[in-house]
N, C-alpha and C positions, 0 to 999 in steps of 0.2 A: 330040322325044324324043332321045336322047342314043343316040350311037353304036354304044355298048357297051351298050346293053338291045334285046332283039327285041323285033317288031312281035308284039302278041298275037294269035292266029289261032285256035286250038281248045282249048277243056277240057283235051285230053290235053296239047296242048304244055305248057300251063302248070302243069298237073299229075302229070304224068308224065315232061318230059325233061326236061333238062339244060341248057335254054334259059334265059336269064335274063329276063324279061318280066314287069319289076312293074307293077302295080295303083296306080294314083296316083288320086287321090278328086277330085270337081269341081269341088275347090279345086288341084290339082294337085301334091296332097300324099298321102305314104305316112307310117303311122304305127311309129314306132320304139322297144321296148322293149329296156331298158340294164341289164345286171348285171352282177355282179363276177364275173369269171371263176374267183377260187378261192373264191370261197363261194357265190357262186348269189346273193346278196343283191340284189334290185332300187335301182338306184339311181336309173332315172328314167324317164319315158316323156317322148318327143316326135317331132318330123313333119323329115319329106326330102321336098326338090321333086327334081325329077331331077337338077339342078347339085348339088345337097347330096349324093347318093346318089354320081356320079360324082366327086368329091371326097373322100367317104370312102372308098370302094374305093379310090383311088390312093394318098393318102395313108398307108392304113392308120388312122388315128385318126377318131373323131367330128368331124361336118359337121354341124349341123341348121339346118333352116328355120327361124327363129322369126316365128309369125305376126303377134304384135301390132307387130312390130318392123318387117317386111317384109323381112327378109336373111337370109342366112346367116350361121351365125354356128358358127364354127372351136372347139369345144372346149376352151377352156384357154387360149388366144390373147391372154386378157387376167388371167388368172388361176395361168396357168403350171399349173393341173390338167389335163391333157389326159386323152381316156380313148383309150388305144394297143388297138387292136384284136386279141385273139384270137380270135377264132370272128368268124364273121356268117354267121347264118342267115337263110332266110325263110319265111314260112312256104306253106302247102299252095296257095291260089290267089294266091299272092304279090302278098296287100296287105297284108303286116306283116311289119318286120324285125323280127330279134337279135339286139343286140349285146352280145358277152361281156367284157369291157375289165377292164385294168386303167387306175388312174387315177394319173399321175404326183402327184409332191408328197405332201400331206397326206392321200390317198386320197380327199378329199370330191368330192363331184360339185354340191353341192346350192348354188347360190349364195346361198342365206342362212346357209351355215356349216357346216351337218350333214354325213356323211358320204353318207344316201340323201336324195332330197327325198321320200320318204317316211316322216317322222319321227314321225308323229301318227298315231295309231289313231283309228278311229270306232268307239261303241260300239251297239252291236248286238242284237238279238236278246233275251235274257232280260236282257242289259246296260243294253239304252235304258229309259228310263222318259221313255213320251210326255208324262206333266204338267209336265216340265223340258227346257228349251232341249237340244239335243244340246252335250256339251261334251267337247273332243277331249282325247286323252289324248297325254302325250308318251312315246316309246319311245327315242327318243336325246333326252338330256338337255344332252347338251356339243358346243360347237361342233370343229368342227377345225380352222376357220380365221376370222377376224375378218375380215366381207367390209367394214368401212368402211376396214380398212386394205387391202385390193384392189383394192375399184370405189369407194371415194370416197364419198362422203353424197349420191351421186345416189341418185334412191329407182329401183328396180329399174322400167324402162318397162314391162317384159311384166305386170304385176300392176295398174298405175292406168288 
């Protein structure tokens, strides 16, 4: 564990002071939800190993873990979107970050284009009709950014 996290010891520390003492999973990952700092809008959820986490706090900007990938991977660093940290929260038995950001550039976060990579609804409830396939709907329509002219016609690893 990293320097700058305490060792977890009791309920109350982790829940009550002012200790920093995350929660990392038996993967040795914590899970990280990402929004825009002036609208609330979710832009994305993903995972920090401890390097990741101690990397974003310094820097101030997004750090995450990518799993299928095995590394770290710096926010923007190859896409020039970086997301610049306002807020980071965590939450009550601190296994889950916050982070509030803005996103340099085009505003997207999404590397297939979108502004959130939450672009598609599921439909639901008196919406679903089980006799048919579920089929997603889109909620942002336009890209912000053309990712073959950023990352190239490699097909995105984290997906195949």
């Amino acid at each position: 564990m990293s320097e700058i996290f305490q060792e977890r010891k009791t309920i109350e520390q982790v829940e009550e002071a002012n200790e920093l003492a995350p929660k990392f999973n038996e993967h040795g990952l914590i899970s990280v939800v990402t929004t825009d700092y002036a609208t609330g809008e979710l832009l994305m959820q993903g995972y920090m190993n401890a390097e990741a986490l101690k990397q974003t706090i310094e820097k101030g900007q997004a750090v995450y873990y990518s799993r299928s990938r095995k590394v770290l991977w710096h926010k923007g660093a190859t896409s020039g979107l970086y997301q610049d940290i306002k807020e980071m929260r965590i939450d009550d038995d601190q296994d889950c970050i916050w982070l509030r950001v803005t996103v340099t550039g085009s505003g997207a976060s999404c590397h297939v284009g979108y502004r959130s990579c939450f672009y598609r609804t599921v439909p639901n409830g008196k919406d679903f009709d089980p006799t048919k396939p579920i089929e997603l709907h889109y909620v942002e329509t336009e890209k912000t950014f053309d990712p073959k002219e950023v990352y190239g016609d490699v097909p995105n690893p984290t997906i195949l």
